[in-house]
N, C-alpha and C positions, 0 to 999 in steps of 0.2 A: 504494500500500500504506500509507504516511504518513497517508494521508487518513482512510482505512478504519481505520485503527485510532484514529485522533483523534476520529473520529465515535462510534467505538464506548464508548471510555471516557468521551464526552461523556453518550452514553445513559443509561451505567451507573450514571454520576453523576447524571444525572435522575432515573433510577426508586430509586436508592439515596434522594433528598432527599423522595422523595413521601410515604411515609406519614409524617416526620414536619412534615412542609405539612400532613396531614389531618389531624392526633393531635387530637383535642378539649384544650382546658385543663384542668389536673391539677381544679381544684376542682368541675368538672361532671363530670369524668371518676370523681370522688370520691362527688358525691353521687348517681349512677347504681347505682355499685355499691356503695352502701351500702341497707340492706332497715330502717336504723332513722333516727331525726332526724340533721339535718344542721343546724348552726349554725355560723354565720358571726359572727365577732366582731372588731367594728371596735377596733384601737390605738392609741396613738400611741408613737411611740419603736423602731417596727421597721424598722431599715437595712439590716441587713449579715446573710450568712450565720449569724453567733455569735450574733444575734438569732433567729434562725428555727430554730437548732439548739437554744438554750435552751429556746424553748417546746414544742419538739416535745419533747424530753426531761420535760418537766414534765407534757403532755398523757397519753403514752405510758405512763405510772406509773398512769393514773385506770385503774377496771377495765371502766369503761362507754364507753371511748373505743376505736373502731375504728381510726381513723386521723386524723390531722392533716396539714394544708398548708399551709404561711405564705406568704403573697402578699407579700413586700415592698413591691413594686409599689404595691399599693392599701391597705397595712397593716390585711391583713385575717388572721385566722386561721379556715379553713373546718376543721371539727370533724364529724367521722361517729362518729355513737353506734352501738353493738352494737343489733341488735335484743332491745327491748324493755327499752333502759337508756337514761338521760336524766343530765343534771347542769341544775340550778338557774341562775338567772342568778349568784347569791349564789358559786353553788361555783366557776364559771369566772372571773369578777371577783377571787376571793381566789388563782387558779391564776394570773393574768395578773400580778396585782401581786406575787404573791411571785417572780414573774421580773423583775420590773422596771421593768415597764411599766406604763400606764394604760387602762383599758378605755373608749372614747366610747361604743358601743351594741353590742346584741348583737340578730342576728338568725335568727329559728327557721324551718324547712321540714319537713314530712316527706317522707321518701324518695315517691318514688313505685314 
C-alpha cells in the first residue's frame, strides 16, 4: 500500500511539473499574442527585480504599449505594441534613460 501510494504522488508530481516543462518563454509567448510590433530592446544596467519592475512601470504609462517583459537574463526588454501603434527609437531611448539605464540597440518585428 506504501508503495502504491508513493508511486502515485510520484505521478502526480510529474504531470503537475509538465506543462510548465512545455510553457514557451514569456517573450515569444509575448510576441505570438501580440497582432501589432514587437520590439526588443537591448540595456545595460538590468539586474534585479526593482530593475525590471521600474521599467515595466514606465513602459505600462505609454498608451501604444500592450505589454512588456524584462529578461534580466539577456538584458533585454521585449515590448508588444497595440495594434496599429508604434513608439520611435527616439521615444523608447528617452523611456529607458529616464529609468536609468542605457539603451545598446533596439530591435523591431512585426507580429505575425
Amino acid at each position: 500500500m506504501k508503495t502504491f501510494k508513493t508511486l502515485t504522488l510520484a505521478a502526480l508530481l510529474g504531470l503537475s511539473a509538465a506543462p510548465a516543462l512545455a510553457a514557451p518563454d514569456a517573450p515569444a509567448a509575448a510576441a505570438q499574442q501580440a497582432k501589432g510590433e514587437f520590439v526588443t530592446a537591448h540595456v545595460n544596467g538590468l539586474v534585479c527585480d526593482f530593475c525590471a519592475q521600474s521599467i515595466q512601470k514606465v513602459f505600462k504609462k505609454e498608451a501604444a504599449v500592450k505589454g512588456v517583459h524584462v529578461d534580466l537574463d539577456s538584458g533585454e526588454i521585449h515590448i508588444s505594441m497595440k495594434p496599429g501603434q508604434s513608439m520611435d527609437d527616439a521615444a523608447i531611448e528617452k523611456l529607458i534613460r529616464k529609468s536609468g539605464y542605457s539603451l545598446t540597440s533596439i530591435e523591431r518585428e512585426a507580429a505575425e
